[in-house]
C-alpha positions in Angstrom: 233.1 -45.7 -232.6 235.4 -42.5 -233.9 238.5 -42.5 -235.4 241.5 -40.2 -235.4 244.5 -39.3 -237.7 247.5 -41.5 -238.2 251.2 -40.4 -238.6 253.1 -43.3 -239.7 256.4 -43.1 -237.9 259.1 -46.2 -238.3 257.6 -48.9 -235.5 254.9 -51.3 -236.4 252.0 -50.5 -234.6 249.0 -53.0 -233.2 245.7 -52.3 -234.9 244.0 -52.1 -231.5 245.9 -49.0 -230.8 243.5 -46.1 -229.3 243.0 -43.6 -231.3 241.7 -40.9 -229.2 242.9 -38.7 -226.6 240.2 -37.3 -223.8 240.3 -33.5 -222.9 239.4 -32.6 -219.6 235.8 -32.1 -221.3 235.9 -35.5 -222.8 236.0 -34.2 -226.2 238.2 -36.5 -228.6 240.9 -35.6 -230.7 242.3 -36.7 -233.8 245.8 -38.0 -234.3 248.5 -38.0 -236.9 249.3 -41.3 -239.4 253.1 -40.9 -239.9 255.3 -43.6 -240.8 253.3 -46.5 -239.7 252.0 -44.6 -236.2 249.2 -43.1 -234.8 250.7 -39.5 -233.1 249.4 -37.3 -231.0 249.9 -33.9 -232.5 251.5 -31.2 -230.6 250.2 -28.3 -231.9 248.5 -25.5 -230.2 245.7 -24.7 -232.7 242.7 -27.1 -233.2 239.6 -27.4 -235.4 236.6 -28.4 -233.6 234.6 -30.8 -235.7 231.0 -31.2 -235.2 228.1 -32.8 -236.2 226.3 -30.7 -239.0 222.9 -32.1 -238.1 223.6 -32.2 -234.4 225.9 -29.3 -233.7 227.4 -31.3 -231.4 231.3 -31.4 -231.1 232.6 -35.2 -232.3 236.2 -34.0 -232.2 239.3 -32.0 -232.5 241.1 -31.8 -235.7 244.6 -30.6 -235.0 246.4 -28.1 -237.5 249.5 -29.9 -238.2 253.0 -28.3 -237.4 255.3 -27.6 -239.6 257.7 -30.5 -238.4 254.8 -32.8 -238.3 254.3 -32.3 -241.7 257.7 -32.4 -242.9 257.8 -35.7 -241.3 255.0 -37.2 -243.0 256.6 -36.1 -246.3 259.8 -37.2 -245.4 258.2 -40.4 -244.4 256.7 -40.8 -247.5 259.9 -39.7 -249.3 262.1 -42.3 -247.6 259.5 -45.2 -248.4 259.5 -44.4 -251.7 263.4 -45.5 -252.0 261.9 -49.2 -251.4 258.1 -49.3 -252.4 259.3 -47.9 -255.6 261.4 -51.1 -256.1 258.7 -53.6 -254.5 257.4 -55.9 -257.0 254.3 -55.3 -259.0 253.1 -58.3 -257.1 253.9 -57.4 -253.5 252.8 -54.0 -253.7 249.5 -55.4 -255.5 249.0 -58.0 -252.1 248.4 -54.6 -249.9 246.0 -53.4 -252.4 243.9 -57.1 -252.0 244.2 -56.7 -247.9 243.2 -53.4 -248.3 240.1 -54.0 -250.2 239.1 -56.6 -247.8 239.8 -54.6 -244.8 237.3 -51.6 -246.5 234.4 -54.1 -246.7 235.2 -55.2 -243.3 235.1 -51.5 -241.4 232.2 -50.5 -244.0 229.6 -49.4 -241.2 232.7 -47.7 -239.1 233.4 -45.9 -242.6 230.2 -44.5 -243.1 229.2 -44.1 -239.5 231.7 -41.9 -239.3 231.1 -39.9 -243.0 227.9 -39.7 -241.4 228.8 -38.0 -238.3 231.7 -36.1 -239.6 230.4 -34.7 -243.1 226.9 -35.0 -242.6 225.5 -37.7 -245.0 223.0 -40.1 -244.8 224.0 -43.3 -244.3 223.1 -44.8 -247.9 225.0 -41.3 -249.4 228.1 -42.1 -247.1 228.0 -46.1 -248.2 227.7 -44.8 -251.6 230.6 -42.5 -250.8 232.6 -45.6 -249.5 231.7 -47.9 -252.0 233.5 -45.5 -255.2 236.4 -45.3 -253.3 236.6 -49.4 -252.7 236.0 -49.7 -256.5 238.9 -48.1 -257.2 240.9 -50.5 -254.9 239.4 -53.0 -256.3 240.5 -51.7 -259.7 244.2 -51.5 -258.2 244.2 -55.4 -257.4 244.3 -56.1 -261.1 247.4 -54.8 -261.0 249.0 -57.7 -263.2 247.0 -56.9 -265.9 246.6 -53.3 -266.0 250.6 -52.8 -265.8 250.9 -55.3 -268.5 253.5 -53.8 -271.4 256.1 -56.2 -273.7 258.8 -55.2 -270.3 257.8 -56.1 -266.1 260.8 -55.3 -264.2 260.6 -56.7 -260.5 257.4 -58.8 -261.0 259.1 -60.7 -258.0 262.7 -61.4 -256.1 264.9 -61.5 -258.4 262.4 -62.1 -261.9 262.0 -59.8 -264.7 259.1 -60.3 -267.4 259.4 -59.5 -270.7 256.5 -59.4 -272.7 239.5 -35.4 -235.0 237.3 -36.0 -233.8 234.1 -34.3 -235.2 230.8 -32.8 -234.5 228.0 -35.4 -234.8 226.4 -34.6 -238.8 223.2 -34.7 -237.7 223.0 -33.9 -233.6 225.7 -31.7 -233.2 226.8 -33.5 -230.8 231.1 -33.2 -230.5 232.8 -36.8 -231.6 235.9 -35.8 -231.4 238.6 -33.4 -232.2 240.8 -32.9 -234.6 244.4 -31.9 -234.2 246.2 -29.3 -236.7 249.5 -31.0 -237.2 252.8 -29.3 -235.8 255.7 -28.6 -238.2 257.8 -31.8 -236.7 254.7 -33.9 -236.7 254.2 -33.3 -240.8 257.7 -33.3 -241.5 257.4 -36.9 -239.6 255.3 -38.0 -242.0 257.3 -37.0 -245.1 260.1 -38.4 -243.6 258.6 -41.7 -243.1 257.0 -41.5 -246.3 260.6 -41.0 -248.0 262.1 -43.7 -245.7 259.7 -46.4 -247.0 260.0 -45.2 -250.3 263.4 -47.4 -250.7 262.0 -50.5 -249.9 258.6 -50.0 -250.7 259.4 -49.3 -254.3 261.6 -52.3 -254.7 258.8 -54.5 -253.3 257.5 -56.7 -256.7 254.5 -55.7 -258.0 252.6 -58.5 -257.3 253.2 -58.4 -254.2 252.0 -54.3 -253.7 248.8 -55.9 -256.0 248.1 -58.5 -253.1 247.5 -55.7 -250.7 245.1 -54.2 -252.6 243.2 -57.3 -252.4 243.4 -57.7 -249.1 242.3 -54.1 -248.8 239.2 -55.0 -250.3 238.2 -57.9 -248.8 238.7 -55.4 -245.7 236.4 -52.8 -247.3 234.1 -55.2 -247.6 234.1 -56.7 -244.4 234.0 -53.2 -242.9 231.7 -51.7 -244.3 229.2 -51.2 -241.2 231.4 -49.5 -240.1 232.5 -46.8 -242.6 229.5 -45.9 -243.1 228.4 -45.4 -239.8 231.8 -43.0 -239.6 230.9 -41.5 -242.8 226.9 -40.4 -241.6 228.1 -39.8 -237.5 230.5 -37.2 -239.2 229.7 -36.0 -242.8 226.0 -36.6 -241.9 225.0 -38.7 -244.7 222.4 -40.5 -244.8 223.2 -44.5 -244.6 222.6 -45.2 -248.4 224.3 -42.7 -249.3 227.4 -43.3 -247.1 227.3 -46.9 -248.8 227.7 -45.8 -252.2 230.9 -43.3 -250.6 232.3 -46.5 -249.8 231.6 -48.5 -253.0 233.0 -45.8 -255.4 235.9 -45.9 -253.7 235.9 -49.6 -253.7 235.9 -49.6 -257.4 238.9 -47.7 -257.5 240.4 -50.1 -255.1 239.1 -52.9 -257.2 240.8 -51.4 -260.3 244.4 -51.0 -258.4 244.4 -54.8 -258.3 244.9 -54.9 -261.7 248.3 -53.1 -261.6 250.4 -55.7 -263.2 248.6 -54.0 -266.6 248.7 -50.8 -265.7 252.2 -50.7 -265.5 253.2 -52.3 -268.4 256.0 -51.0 -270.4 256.4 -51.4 -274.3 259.1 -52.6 -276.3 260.3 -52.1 -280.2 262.4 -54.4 -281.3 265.0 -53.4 -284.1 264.1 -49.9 -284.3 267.3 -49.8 -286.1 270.2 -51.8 -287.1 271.6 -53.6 -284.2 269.0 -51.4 -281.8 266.1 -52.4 -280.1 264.3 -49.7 -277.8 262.3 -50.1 -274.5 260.2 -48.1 -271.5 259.5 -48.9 -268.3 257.1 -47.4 -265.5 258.9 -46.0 -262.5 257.5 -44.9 -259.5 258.0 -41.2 -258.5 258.2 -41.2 -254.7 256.8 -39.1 -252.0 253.0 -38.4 -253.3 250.4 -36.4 -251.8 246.7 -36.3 -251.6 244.5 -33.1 -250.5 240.8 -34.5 -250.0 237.4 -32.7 -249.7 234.7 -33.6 -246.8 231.8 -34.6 -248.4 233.2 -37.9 -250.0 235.4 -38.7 -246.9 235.6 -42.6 -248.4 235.5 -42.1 -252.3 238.1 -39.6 -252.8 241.0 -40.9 -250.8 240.3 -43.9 -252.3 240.5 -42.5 -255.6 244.3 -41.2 -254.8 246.0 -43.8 -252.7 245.7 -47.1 -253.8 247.0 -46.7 -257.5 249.9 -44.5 -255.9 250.4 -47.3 -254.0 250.6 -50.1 -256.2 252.4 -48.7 -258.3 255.2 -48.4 -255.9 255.0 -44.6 -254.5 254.9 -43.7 -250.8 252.1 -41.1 -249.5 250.7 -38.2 -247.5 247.4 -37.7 -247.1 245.5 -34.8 -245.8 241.8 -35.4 -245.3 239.2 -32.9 -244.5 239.3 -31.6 -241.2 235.5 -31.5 -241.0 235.6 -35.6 -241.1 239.1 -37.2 -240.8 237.5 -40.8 -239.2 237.0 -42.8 -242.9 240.6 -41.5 -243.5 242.1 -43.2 -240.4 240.0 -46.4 -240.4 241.6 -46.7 -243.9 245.2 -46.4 -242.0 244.3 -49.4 -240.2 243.3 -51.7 -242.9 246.2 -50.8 -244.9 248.1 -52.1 -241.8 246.7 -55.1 -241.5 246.8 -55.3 -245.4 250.8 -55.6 -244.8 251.5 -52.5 -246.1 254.8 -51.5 -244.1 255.3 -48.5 -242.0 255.9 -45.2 -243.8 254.1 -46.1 -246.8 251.4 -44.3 -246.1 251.4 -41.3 -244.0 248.5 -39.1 -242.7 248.6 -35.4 -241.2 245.9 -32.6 -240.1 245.1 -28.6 -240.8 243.9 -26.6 -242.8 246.2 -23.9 -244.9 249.0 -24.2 -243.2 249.0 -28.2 -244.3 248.3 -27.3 -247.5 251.3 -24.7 -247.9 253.6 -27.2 -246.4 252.6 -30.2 -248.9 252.9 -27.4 -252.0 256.1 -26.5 -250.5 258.2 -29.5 -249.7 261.1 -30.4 -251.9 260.2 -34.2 -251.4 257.1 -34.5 -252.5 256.3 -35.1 -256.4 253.2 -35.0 -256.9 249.8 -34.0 -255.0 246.1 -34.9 -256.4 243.5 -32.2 -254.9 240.0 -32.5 -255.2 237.4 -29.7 -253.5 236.3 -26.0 -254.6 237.4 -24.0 -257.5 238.9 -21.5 -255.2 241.4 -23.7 -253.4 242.2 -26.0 -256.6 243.7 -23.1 -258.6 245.8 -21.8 -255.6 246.9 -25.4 -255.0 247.3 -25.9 -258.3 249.5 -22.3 -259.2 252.1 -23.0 -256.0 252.2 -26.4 -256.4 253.5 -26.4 -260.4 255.7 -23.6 -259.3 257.7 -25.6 -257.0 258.2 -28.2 -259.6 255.5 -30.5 -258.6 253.0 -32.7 -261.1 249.4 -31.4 -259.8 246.4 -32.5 -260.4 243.4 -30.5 -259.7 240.1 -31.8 -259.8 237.6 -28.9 -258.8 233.8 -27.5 -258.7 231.7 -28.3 -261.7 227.4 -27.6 -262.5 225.2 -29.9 -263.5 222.5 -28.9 -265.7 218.7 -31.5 -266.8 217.2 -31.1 -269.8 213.4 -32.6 -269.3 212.2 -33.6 -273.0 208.2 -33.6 -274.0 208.5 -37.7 -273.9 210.1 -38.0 -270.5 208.6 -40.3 -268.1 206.7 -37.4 -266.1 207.4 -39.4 -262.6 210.7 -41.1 -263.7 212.0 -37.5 -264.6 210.8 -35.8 -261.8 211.9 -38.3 -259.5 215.3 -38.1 -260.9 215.6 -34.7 -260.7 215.1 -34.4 -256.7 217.2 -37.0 -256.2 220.0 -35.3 -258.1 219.1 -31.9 -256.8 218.8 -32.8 -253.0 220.9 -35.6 -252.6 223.7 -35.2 -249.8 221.9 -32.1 -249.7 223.4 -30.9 -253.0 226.8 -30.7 -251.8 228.8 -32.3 -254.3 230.0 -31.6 -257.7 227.5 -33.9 -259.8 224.8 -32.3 -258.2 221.8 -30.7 -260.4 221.4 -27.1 -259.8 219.6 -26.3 -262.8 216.6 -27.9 -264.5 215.3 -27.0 -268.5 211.8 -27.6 -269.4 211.1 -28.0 -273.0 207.4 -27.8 -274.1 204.5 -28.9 -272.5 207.2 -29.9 -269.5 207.2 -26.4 -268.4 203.7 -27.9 -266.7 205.6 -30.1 -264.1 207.5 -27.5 -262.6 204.9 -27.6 -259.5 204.8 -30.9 -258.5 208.6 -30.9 -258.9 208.0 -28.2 -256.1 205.7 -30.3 -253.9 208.2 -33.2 -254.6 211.0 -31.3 -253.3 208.8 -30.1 -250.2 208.1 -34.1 -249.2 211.6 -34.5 -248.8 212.5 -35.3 -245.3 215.8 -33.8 -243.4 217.2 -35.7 -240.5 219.9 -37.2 -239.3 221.5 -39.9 -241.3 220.7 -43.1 -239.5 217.3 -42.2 -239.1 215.1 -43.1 -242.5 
């Protein structure tokens, strides 16, 4: 199966909707996620996605307009106004439906990491399971925003205390629009709709979503995978462990009711006692890189979420489908329309989410390059920016190392996802007698097998 962007636009909308639009040659294309819709983009420019084993075209990523992403910040701005305000414990429900949802679509996540970005299937699993962790971590939102002051644990209560080319055939899934300037600006408009209710919901309930989202995660997770390795091109393990990273996150979001706790001082003076509390910003962005299609996103969203902010996303054009099979769970997670908001392109979407007044904040993960230029115009316009870019990995092999646990280690972390991504090892030190293994590392590395990701 292939999934498309989402722009979340005011209307609820059924999780069976069909995500993909046929061209005259069949090819698919990826929609927008703004304000709780899946849109068609209207732009004129497109990205053809294809498999990077294959060659094959899986889809057509659209380059967002300008409107279309003004709308999704907008969308994300005016959800803010009322997520912000959501209790700790409603906004931590969508983080619970969410998590469930992930576990659900796990072989639709990966499939389609594997066909997009070109992992295997265990490297795209891998990819999705970081991301659910960290949903995971969002549904312990009642402990992690704990703090002497809660305000809005509940109604009323205060506590005090594109498709793209197959990865591995070639083969064209789909494609992927770039969003039109009405279609983003859609999606920021949605985004700062929600924002007034969203941020009012109680926390617990937010937390309760990120449950659900896990138990999603986990129910899908057959399906992410097979996403993440039909796109990225991962192989199937791999794909798995893209989905359980980012479950951890997800795992983690549940605990929001700690996270944001306040603190209080009592009689700092005569007469004078002094408190904090934790306030949502509003319109949040996230700019995501293509070979962790499920980790990353999951690494930004959820804990925006829960904590009561409204988003835009932009995933990779190179494989959007974990991104949008997100957009459903969170759906059927509860979260409302507008919350979350997703849009397509390349520069031009990247310009547009540095550039609008609405949006507060943007997280950014991918090259060095693009991280300091997002980084430099996004600060200038006033917004908080967090840029998480390229890094090298360097083993030292010791005289007492384990000869084949060592060497064994050191493929794997060389050649894994075919060494493209920031933990992998590019450079290898022999100490002593060591220096001797430096062949059959070579044979080692020659064994190694490449093919598409389903295939072992």
């Amino acid at each position: 199966m292939h999934f498309l962007s989402k722009l979340a636009l005011n209307s609820s909308v059924s999780s069976k909707v069909q995500y993909l639009r046929y061209f005259s040659s069949n090819v698919r294309t990826t929609k927008l996620f703004i304000n709780g819709q899946f849109v068609e983009s209207k732009t004129n420019e497109w990205i053809d996605l294809k498999n990077p084993a294959t060659n094959e075209l899986v889809t057509r990523v659209p380059k967002s307009t300008d409107a279309e992403m003004e709308a999704a910040v907008s969308a994300a701005d005016n959800a803010f106004k009322t997520w912000s305000k959501t209790s700790v414990l409603t906004r931590q429900q969508t983080m619970f439906k969410l998590q469930a949802l992930i576990k659900q679509n796990l072989k639709r996540l990966t499939d389609s990491i594997t066909e997009e970005q070109g992992k295997t299937t265990i490297d795209a699993e891998g990819d999705v399971f970081r991301g659910l962790q960290v949903v995971e971590h969002a549904c312990s939102v009642t402990s992690l925003l704990l703090g002497e002051t809660m305000p809005s644990i509940a109604k009323d209560m205060d506590s005090y205390s594109l498709r793209l080319p197959l990865g591995a055939t070639n083969e064209l899934v789909t494609r992927v629009p770039k969003s039109t300037d009405a279609e983003m600006e859609a999606a920021v408009s949605a985004a700062d709709n929600a924002f007034k209710t969203w941020s009012k919901t109680s926390v617990l309930t937010r937390q309760q979503t990120m449950f659900k989202l896990q138990a999603l995660i986990k129910q899908n997770m057959k399906r992410l995978t097979d996403s993440i390795t039909e796109e990225q091109g991962k192989t199937t393990i791999d794909a798995e462990g893209d989905v359980f990273r980012g479950l951890q996150v997800v795992e983690h979001a549940c605990s929001v009711t700690s996270l944001l706790l306040g603190e209080t001082m009592p009689s700092i003076a005569k007469d004078m006692d002094s408190y904090s509390l934790r306030l949502p910003l509003g319109v949040c962005a996230g700019i995501t890189p293509f070979n962790f299609p499920a980790m990353i996103p999951l690494w930004m969203f959820p804990i925006a979420l829960v904590s009561g902010n409204t988003y835009v996303l932009k995933p990779s054009e190179r494989d959007p489908g974990a991104a949008m099979i997100f957009m459903e769970m969170l759906e059927e997670a509860g979260v409302p329309p507008g919350v979350v908001n997703v849009i397509h392109g390349q520069h031009k979407a990247v310009d547009f989410i540095c550039d609008h007044p609405k949006i507060q904040a943007i997280s950014f993960v991918g090259s060095d390059t693009a991280g300091k230029y997002i980084y430099a115009r996004g600060s200038a316009n006033g917004k908080r920016v967090q840029s998480n870019m390229g890094a090298k990995n360097h083993g030292v092999i010791m005289p007492d190392a384990n000869k084949d646990h060592a060497l064994n280690q050191l493929a794997g972390a060389a050649f894994g996802a075919a060494g493209q991504r920031c933990m992998a090892l590019s450079t290898a030190v022999f100490v002593g007698e060591t220096k001797e293994w430096i062949n059959d590392l070579v044979e080692k590395a020659k064994k190694l097998k490449v093919n598409a990701g389903h295939i072992p």
